[in-house]
Every structure is written in structure tokens, then in C-alpha cells.
Backbone of each chain as ProteinMPNN parsed JSONL, in Angstrom:
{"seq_chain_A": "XXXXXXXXXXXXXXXXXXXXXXXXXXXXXXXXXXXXXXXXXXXXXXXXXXXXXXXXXXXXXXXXXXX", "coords_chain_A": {"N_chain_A": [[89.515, 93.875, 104.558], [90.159, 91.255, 106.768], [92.798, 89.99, 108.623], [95.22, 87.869, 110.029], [97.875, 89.393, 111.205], [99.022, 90.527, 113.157], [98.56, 88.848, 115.251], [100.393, 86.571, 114.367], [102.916, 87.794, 114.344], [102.845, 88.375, 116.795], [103.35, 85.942, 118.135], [105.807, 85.054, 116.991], [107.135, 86.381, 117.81], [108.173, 89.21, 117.389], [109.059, 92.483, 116.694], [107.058, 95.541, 115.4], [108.92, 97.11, 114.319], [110.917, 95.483, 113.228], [109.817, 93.78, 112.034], [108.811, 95.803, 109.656], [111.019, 96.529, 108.538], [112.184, 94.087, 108.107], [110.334, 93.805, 105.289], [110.795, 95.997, 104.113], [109.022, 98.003, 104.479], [107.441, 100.656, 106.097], [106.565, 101.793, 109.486], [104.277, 102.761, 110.242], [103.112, 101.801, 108.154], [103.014, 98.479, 108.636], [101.642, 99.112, 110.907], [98.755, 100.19, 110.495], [98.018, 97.522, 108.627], [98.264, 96.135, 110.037], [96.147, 96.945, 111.726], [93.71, 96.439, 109.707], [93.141, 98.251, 108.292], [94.436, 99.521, 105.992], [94.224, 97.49, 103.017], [97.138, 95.363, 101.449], [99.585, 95.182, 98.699], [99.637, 92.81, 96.494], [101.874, 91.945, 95.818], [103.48, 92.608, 98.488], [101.837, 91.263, 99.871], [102.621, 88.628, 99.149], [105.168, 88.959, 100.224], [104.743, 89.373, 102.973], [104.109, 86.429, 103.192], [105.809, 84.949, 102.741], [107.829, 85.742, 104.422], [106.571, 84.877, 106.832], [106.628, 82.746, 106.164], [103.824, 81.104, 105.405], [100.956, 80.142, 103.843], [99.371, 82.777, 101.507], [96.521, 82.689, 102.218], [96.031, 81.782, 105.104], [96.924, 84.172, 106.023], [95.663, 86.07, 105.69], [92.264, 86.744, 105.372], [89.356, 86.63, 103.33], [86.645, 86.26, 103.452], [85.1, 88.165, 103.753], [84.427, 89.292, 101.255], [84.044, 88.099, 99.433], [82.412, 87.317, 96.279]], "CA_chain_A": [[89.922, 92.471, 104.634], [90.694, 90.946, 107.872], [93.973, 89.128, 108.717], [95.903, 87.467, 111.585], [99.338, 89.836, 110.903], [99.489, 90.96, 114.439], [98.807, 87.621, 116.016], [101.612, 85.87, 113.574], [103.803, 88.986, 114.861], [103.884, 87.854, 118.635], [103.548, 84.316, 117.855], [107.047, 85.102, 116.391], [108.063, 87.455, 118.691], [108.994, 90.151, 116.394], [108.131, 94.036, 116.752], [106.744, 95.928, 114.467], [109.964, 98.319, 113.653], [111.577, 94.729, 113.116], [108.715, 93.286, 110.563], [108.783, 96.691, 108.553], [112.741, 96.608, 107.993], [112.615, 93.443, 106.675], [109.509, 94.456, 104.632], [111.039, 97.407, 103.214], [108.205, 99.125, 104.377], [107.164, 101.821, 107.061], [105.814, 100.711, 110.412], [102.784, 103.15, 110.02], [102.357, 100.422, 107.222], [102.549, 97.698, 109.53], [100.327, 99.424, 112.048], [97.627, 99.672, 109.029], [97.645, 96.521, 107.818], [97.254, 94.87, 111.418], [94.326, 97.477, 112.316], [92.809, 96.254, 108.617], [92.61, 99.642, 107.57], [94.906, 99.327, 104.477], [95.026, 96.234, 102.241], [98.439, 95.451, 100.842], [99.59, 95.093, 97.517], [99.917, 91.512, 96.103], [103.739, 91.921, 96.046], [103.732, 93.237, 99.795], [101.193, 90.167, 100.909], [103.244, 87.368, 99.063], [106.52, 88.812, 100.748], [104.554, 88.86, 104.271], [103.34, 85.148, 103.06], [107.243, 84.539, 102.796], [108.245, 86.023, 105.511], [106.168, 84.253, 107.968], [106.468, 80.577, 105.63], [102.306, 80.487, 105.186], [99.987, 80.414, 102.537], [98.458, 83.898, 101.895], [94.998, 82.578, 102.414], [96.509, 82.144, 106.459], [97.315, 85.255, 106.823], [94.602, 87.061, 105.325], [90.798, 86.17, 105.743], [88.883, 87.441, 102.335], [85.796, 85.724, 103.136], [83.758, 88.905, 103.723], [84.544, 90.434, 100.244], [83.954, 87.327, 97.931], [81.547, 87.295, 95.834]], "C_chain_A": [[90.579, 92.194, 105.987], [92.255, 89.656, 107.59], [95.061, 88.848, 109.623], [97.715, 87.984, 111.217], [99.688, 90.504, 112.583], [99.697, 89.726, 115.897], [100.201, 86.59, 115.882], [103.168, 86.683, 114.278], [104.209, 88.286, 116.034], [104.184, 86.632, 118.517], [105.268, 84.17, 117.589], [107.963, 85.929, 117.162], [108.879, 88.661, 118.256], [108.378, 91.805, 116.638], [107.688, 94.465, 115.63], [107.688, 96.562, 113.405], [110.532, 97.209, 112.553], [111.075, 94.138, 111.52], [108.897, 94.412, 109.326], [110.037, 96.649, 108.028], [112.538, 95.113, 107.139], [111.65, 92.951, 105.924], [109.883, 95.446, 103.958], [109.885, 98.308, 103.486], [108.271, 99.981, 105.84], [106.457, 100.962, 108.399], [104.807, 101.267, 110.764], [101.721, 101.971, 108.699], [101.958, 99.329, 107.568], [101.256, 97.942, 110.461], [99.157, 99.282, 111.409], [97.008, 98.686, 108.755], [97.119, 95.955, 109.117], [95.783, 95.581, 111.895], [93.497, 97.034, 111.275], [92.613, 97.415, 107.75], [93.233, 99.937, 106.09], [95.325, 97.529, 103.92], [95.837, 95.967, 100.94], [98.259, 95.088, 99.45], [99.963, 93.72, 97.631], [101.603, 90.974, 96.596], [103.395, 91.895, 97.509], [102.583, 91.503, 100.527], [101.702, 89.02, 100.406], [104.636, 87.734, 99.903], [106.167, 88.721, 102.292], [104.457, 87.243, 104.096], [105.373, 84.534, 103.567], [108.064, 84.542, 103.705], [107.574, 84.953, 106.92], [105.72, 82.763, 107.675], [104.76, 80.129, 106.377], [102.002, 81.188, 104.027], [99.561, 82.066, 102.995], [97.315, 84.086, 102.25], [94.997, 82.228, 104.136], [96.89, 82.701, 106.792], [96.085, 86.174, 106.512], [93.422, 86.066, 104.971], [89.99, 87.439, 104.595], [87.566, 87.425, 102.063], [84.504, 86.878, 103.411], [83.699, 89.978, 102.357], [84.486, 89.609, 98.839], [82.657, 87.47, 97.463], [80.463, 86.268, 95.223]], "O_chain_A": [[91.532, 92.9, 106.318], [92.524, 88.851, 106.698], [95.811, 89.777, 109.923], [98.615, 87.168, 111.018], [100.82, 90.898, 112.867], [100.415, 89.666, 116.895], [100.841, 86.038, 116.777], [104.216, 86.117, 114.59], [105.291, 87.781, 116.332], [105.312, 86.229, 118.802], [105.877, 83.186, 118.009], [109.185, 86.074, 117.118], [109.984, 88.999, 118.679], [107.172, 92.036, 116.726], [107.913, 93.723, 114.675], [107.525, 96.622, 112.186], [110.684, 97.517, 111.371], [111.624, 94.077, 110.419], [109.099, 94.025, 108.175], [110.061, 96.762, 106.803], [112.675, 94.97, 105.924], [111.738, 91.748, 105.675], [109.128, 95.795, 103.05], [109.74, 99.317, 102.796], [109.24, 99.832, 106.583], [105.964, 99.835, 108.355], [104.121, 100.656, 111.584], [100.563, 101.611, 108.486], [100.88, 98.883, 107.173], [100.259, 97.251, 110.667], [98.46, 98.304, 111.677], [95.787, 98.632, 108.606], [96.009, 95.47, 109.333], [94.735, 95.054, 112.268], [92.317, 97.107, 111.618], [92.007, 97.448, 106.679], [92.601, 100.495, 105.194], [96.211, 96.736, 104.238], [95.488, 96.198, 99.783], [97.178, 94.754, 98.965], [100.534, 93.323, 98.646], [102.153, 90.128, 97.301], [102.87, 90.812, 97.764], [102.827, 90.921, 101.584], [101.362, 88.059, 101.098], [105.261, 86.742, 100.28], [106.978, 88.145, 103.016], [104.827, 86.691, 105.132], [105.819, 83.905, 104.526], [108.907, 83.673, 103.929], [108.272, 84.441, 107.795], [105.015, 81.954, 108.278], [104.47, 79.358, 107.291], [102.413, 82.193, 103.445], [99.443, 82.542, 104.125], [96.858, 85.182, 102.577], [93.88, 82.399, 104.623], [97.458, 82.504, 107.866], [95.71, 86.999, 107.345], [93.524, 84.952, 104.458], [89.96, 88.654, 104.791], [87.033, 88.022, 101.128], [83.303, 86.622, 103.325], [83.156, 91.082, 102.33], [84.706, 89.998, 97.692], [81.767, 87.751, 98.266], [79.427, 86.696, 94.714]]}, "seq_chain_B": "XXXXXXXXXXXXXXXXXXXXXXXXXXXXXXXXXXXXXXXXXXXXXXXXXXXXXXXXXXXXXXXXXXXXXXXXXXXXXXXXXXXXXXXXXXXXXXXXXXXXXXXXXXXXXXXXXXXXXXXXXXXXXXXXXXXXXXXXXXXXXXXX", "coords_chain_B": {"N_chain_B": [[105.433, 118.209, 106.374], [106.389, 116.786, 104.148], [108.382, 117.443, 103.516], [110.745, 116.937, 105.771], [111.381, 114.147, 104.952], [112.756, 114.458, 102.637], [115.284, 114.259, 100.5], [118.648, 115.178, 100.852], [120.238, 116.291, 98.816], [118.82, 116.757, 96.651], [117.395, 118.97, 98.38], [119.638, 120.613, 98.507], [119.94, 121.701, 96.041], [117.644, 123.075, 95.421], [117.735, 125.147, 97.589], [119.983, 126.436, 96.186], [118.701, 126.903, 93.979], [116.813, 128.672, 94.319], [118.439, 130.722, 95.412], [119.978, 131.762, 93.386], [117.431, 132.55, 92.124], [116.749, 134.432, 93.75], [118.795, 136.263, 93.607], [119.126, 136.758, 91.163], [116.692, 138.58, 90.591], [116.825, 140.258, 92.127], [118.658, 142.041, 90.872], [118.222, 142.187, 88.627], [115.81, 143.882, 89.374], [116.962, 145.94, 90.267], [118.053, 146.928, 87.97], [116.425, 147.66, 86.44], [114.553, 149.838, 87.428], [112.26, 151.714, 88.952], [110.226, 152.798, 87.628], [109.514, 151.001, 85.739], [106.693, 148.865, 84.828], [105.831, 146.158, 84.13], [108.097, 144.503, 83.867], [109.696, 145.2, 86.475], [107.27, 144.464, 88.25], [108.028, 141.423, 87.191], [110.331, 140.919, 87.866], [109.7, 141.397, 90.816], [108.509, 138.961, 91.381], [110.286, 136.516, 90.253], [111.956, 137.117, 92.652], [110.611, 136.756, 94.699], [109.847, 133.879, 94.314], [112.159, 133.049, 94.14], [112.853, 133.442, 97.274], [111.271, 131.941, 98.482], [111.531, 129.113, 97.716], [114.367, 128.618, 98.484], [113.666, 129.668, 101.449], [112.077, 126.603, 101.891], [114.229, 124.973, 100.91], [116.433, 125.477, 102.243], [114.732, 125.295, 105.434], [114.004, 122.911, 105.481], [115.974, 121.516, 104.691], [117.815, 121.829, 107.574], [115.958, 120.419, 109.294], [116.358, 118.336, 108.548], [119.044, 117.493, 109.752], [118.438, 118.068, 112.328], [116.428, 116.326, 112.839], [118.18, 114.029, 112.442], [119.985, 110.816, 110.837], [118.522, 108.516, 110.937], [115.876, 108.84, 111.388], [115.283, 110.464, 109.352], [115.515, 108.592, 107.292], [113.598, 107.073, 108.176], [111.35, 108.561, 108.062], [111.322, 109.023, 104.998], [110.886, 106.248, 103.54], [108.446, 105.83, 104.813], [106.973, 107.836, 103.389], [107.456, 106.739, 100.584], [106.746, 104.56, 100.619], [104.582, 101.498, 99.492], [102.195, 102.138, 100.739], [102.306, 104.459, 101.297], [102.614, 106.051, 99.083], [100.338, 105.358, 97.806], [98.678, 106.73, 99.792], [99.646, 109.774, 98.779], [99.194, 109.342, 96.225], [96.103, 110.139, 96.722], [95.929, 112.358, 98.106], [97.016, 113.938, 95.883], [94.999, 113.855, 94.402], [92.658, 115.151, 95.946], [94.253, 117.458, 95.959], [94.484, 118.33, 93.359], [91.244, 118.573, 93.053], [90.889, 120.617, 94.144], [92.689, 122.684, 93.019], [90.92, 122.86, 90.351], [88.479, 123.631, 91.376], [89.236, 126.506, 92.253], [90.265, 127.481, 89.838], [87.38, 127.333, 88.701], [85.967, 129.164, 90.063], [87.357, 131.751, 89.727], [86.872, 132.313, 87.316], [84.262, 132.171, 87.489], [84.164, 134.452, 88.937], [85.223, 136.177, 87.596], [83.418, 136.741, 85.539], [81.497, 137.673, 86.717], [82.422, 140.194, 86.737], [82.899, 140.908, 84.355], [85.352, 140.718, 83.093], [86.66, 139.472, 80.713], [89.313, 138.541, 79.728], [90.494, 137.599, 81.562], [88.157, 135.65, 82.361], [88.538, 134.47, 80.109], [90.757, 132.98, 80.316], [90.031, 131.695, 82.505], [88.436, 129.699, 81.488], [89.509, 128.343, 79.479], [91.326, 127.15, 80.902], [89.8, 125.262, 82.532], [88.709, 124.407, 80.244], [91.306, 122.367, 79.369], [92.053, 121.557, 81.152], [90.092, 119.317, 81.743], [90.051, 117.898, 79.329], [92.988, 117.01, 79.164], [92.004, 115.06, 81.71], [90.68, 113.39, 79.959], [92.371, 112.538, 77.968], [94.409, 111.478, 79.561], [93.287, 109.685, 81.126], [92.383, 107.644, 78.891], [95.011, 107.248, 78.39], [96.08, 105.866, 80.289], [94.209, 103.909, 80.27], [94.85, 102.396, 78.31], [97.28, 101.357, 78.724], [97.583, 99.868, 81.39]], "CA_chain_B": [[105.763, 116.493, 106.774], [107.109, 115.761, 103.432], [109.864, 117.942, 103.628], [111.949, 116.144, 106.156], [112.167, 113.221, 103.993], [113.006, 114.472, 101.07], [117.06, 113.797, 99.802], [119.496, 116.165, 101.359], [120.915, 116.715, 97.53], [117.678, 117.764, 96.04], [117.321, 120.285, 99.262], [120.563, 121.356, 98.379], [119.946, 121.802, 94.783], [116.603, 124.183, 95.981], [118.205, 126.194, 98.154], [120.337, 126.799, 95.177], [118.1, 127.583, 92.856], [116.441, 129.961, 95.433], [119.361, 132.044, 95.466], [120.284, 132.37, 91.936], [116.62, 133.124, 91.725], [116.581, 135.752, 94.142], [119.819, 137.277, 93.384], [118.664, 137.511, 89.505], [115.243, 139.213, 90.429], [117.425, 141.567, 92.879], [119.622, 142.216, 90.111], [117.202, 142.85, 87.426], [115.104, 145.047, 90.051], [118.026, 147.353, 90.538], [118.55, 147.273, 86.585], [115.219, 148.189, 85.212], [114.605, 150.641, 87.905], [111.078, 151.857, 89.772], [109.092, 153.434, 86.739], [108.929, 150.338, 85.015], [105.904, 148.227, 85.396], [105.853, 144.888, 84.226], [109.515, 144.23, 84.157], [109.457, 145.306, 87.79], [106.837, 142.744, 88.493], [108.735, 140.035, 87.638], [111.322, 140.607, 88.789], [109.25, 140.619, 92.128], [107.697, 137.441, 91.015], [111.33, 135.871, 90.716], [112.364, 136.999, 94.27], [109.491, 135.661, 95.595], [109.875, 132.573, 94.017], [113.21, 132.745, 94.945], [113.063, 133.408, 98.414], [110.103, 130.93, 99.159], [112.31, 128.322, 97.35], [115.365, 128.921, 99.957], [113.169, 128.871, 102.881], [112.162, 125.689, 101.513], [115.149, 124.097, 100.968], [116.609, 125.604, 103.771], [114.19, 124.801, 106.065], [113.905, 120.827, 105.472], [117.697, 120.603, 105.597], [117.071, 122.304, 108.742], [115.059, 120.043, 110.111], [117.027, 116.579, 108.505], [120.046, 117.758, 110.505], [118.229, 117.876, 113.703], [115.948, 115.011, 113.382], [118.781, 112.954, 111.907], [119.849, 110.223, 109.789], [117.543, 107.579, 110.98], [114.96, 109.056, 111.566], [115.17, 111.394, 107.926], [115.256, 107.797, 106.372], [112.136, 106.148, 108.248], [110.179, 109.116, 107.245], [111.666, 108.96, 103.958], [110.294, 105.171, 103.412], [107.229, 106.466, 105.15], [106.204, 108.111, 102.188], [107.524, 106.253, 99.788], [106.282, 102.483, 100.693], [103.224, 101.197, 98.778], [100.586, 102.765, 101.411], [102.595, 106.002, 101.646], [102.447, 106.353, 97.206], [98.877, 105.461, 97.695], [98.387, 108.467, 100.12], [99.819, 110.838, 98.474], [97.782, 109.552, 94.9], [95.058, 110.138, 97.001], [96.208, 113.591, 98.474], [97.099, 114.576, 94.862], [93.735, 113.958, 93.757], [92.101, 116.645, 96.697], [94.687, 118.761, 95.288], [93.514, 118.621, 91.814], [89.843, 119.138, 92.834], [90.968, 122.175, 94.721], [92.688, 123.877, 91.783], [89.928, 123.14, 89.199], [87.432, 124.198, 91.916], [89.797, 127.25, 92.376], [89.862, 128.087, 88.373], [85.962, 127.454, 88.357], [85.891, 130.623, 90.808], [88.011, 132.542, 89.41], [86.378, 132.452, 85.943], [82.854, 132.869, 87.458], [84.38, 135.891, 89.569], [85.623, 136.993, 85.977], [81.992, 136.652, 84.894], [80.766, 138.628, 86.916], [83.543, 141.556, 87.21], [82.481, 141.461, 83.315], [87.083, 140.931, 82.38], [86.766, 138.612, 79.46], [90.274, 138.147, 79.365], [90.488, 136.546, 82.588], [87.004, 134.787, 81.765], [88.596, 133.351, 78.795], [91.743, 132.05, 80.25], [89.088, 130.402, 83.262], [87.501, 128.788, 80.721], [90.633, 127.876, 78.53], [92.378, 126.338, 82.216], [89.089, 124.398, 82.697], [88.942, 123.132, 79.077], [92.293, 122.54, 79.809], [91.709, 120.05, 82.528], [88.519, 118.413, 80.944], [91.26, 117.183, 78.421], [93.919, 116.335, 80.225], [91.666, 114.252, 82.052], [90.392, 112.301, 78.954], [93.91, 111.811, 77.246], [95.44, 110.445, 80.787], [92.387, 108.218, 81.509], [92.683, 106.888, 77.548], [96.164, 106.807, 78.172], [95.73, 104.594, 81.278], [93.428, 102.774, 80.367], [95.488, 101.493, 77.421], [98.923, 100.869, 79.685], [97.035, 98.78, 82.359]], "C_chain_B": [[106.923, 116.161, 105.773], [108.879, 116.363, 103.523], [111.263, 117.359, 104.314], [112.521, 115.093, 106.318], [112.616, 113.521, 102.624], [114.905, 114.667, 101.248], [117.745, 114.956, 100.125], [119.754, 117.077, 99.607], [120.119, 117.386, 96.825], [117.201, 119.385, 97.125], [118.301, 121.317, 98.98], [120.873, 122.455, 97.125], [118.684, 123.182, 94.556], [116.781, 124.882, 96.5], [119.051, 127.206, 97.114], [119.919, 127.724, 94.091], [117.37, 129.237, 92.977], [117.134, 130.796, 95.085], [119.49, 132.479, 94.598], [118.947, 133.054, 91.836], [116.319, 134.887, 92.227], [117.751, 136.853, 93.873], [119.691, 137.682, 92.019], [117.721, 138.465, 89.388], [116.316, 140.417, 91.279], [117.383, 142.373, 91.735], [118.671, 143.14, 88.79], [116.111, 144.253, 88.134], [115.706, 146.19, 89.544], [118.045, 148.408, 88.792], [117.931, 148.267, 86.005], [114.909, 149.504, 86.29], [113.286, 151.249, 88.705], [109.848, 151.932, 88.722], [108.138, 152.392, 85.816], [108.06, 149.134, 85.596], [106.231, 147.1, 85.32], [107.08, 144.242, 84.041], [109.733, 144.418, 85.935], [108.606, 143.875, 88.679], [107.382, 141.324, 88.493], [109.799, 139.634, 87.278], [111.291, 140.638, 90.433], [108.767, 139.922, 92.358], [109.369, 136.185, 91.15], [112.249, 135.917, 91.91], [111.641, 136.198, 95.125], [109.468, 134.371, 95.412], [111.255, 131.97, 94.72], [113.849, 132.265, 96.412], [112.171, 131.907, 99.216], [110.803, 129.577, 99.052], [114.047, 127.671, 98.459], [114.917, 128.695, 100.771], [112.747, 127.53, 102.73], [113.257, 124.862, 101.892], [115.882, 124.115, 102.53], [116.428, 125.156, 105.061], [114.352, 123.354, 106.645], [115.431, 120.683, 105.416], [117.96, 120.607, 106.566], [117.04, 120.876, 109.79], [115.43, 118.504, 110.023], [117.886, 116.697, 109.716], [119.026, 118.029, 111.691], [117.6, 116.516, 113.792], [116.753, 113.755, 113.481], [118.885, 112.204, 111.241], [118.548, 109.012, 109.346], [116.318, 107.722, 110.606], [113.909, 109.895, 110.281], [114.648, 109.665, 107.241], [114.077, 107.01, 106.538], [110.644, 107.212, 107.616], [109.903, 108.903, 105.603], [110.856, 107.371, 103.129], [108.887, 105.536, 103.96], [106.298, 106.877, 103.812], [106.495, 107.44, 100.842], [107.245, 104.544, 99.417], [105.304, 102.747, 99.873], [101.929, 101.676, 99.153], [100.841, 104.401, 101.41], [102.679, 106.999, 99.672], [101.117, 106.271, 97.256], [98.259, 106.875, 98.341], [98.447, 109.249, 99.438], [99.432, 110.55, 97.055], [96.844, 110.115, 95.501], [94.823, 112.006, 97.401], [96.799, 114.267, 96.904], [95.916, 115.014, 94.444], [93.001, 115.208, 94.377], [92.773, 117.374, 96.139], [94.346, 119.23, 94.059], [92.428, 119.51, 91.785], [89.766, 120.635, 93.419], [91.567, 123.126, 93.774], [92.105, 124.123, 91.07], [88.637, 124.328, 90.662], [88.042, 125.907, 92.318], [89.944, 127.922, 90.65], [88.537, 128.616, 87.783], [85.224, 129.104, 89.311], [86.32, 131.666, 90.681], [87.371, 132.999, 88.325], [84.757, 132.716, 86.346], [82.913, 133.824, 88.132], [84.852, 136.898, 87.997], [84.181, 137.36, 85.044], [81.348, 137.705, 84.766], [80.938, 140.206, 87.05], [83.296, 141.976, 85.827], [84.152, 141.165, 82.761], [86.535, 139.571, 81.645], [87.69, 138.255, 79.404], [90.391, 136.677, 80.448], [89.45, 135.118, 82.568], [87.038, 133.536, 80.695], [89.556, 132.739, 79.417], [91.07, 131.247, 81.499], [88.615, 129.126, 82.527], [88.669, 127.674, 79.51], [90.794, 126.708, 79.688], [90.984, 124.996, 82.222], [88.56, 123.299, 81.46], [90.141, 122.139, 78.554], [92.683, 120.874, 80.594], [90.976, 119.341, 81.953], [89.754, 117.506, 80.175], [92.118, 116.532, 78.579], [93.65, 115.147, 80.551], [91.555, 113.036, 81.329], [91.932, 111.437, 78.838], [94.301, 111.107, 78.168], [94.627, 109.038, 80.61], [92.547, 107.279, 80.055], [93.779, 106.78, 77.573], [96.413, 105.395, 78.849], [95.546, 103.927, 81.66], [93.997, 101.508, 79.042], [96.886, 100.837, 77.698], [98.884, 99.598, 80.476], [96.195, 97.96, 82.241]], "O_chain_B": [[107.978, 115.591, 106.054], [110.004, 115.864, 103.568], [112.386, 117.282, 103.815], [113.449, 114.75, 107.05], [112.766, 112.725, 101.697], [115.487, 115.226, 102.178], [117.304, 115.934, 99.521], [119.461, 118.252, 99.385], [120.434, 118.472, 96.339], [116.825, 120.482, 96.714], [118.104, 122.527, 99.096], [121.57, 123.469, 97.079], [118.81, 124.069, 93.711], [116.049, 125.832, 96.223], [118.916, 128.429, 97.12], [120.392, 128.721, 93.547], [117.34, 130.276, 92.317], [116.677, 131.731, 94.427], [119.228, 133.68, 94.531], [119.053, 134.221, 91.461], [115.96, 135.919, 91.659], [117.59, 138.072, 93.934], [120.07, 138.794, 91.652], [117.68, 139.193, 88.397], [116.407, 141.52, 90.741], [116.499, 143.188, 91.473], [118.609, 144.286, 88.344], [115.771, 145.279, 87.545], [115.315, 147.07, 88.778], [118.049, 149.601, 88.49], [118.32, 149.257, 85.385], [115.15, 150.512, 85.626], [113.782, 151.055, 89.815], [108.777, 151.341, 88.855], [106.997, 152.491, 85.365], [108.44, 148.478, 86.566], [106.925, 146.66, 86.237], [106.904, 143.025, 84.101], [109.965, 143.358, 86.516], [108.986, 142.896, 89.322], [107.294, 140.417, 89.321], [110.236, 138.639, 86.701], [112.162, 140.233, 91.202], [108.345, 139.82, 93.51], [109.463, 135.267, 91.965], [113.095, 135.066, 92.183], [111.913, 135.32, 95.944], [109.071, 133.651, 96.328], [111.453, 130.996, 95.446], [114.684, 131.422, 96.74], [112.466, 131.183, 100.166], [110.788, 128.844, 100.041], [114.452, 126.586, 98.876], [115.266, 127.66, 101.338], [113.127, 126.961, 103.753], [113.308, 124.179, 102.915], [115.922, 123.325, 103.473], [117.32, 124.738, 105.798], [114.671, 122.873, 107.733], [116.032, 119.811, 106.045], [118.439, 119.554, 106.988], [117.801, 120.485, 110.674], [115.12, 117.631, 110.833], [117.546, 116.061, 110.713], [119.497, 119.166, 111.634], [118.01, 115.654, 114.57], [116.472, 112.757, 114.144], [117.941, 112.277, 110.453], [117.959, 108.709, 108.309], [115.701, 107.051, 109.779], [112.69, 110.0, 110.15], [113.522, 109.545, 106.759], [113.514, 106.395, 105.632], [109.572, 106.93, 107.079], [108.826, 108.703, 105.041], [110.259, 107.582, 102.073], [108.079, 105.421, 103.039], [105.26, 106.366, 103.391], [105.665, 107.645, 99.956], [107.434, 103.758, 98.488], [105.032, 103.881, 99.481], [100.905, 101.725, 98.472], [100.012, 105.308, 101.485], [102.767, 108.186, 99.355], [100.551, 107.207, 96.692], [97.637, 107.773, 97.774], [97.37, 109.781, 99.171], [99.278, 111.606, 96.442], [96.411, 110.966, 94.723], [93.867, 112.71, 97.077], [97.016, 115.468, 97.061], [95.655, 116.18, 94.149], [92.713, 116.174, 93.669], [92.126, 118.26, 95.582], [93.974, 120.37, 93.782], [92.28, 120.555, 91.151], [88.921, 121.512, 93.239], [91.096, 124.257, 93.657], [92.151, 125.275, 90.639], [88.252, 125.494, 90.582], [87.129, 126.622, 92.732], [89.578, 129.092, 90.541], [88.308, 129.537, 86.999], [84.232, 129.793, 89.07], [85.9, 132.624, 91.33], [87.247, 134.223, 88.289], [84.055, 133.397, 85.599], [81.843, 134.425, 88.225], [84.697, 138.077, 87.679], [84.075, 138.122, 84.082], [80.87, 138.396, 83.867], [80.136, 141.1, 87.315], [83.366, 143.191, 85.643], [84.163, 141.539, 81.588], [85.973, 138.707, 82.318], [87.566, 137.149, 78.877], [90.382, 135.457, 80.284], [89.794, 133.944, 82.704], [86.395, 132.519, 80.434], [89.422, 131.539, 79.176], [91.491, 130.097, 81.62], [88.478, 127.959, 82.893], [88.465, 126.579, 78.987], [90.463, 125.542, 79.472], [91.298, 123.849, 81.904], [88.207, 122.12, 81.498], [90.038, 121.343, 77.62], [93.253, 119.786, 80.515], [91.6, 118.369, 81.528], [90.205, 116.468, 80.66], [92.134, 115.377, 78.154], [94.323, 114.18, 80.194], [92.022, 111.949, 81.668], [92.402, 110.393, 79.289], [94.63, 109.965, 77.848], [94.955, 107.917, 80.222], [92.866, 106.105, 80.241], [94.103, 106.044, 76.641], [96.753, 104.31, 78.375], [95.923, 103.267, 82.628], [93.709, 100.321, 78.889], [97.444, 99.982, 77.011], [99.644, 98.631, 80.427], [95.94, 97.199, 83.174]]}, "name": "protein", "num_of_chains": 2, "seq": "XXXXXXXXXXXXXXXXXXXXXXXXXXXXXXXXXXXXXXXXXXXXXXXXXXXXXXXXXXXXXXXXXXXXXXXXXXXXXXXXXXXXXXXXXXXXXXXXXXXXXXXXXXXXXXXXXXXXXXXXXXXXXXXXXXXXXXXXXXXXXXXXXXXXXXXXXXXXXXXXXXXXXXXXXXXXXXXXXXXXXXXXXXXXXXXXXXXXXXXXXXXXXXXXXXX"}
């Protein structure tokens, strides 16, 4: 699943160490999610949604996995 | 890796156990004395466990205390976030297929060596697993 979490990042001016702390998660998790290579858990993509005040359907692009 | 996130207190608690272990297997060594076989054994089965257990713990406290606090706790979240629980489901699972595939060799090396005993407890461990498997997945599948 593709998704603009690294663009939203600078846009915001935030590092990665910065995003994972207040994520509770790892910043090999961050790194992940922005290369696409792991997609997050529901929980973990409504608290990015929260974090960066957008819909989850603007942060993440699902349109090559609908059916 | 995982070692130098894991909880100072549980390291502490392993190093622990280590010792008692190895100082009981000493202990019992000394007791029972050279002649005897399988008392002997394991009580070099509980040193070994012992000792391996110590370097263990040992070790990874080791290695918190140098890397530090920070750096103990980003690993520590490392493995324990939502991608780092998924890993290591995933790295459980290879481990699985490597002990059954490690039983399934053992029991067709038992086959062929002709030991029945061993043969049977291959075949027990692997009916064993087969089972396991079911009950979890029917457990699993009735939770979620």
C-alpha cells in the first residue's frame, strides 16, 4: 500500500526519531512504513491520521489493492 | 539482538537461576560421584544449562550497561512495536518449521539406525505437533 507518510513528515518538519516517540513506535517502523514495505495496523494508521489532523484515506493510497 | 533489550530484572533473575543451576549440578556431581551414569549426566545437563543461562544473562546485562539507557529502551520498543511482534511471529514460525523439520530427521535417522525407541518418540514429537497445530488453529479460529 502506498502512502504520502514521508512527504507529510517534511511538510511538518518533523524527523523520524521525533514521529516514532510520539507514535510509541520504533523508527525502523517509521522507516518501513515510509519505504511501503510494512502496512500498519488500523490502530497505528488512525493514530498517524491523528497525528497529522487528515483523513486516513490522505495518508494512505489503497487504490492498488481494492478489489 | 534481542538480548540487549530485554529488562535488566529478568537478566538479573537468569543470571540467577544460572548459578543456582550450576552450583546444584556441581554439587550433585561431587555427591553421586564418577561411576554413576545417569545421575552423572544430569547433573552435566544442569551445569550446562546452568552455565549457558549465566552467560546469557550475564552477557545482555553486559551489553545494556554499555550501550545504555536510551539506547537499551529504543531497542527495547524496537521489538516490541506492532512491526517488531509481527517479526518475531514471523521468525517464530521459521523456528517451528526448523524443529519439526529437525524431529522429522531425527526419527527417519532412527529408522534407519533400526532404535525404535527413538523412532517412536520421532513419531510421538511429530504427532505431537500435528495436534497442537489443529487445537491452536480451532482455538484461534474461535477467539478471532
Amino acid at each position: 500500500m502506498k502512502n504520502r507518510l514521508e512527504a507529510l513528515r517534511r511538510e511538518k518538519g518533523v524527523r523520524q526519531e521525533d514521529l516514532a516517540q510520539a507514535l510509541n513506535v520504533s523508527r525502523q517502523t517509521i522507516i518501513s512504513l515510509e519505504k511501503g514495505k510494512y502496512n500498519p495496523s488500523l490502530a497505528l494508521a488512525f493514530r498517524l491520521a491523528r497525528y497529522f489532523a487528515l483523513p486516513i484515506e490522505e495518508i494512505f493510497d489503497d487504490s492498488d489493492e481494492r478489489v | 539482538m534481542k538480548c540487549r533489550a530485554m529488562q535488566n530484572s529478568w537478566l538479573k533473575a537468569m543470571l540467577a537461576v544460572g548459578f543456582v543451576l550450576l552450583a546444584g549440578g556441581l554439587i550433585w556431581a561431587y555427591s553421586v560421584g564418577a561411576g554413576e551414569g545417569l545421575p552423572m549426566r544430569m547433573a552435566g545437563f544442569l551445569c550446562g544449562l546452568g552455565v549457558a543461562l549465566a552467560a546469557i544473562g550475564g552477557g545482555c546485562l553486559l551489553l545494556n550497561r554499555i550501550r545504555g539507557e536510551r539506547r537499551t529502551k529504543e531497542q527495547t520498543l524496537h521489538m516490541e512495536d506492532e512491526r517488531g511482534l509481527t517479526v518475531a511471529y514471523k521468525a517464530q514460525n521459521a523456528a517451528a518449521i526448523a524443529a519439526v523439520l529437525a524431529i522429522v530427521a531425527m526419527t527417519v535417522t532412527a529408522l534407519v539406525r533400526g532404535d525404535s525407541l527413538y523412532m517412536m518418540m520421532g513419531s510421538a514429537a511429530c504427532c505431537l505437533v500435528a495436534l497442537v497445530k489443529i487445537v491452536a488453529w480451532y482455538a484461534y479460529d474461535k477467539m478471532m
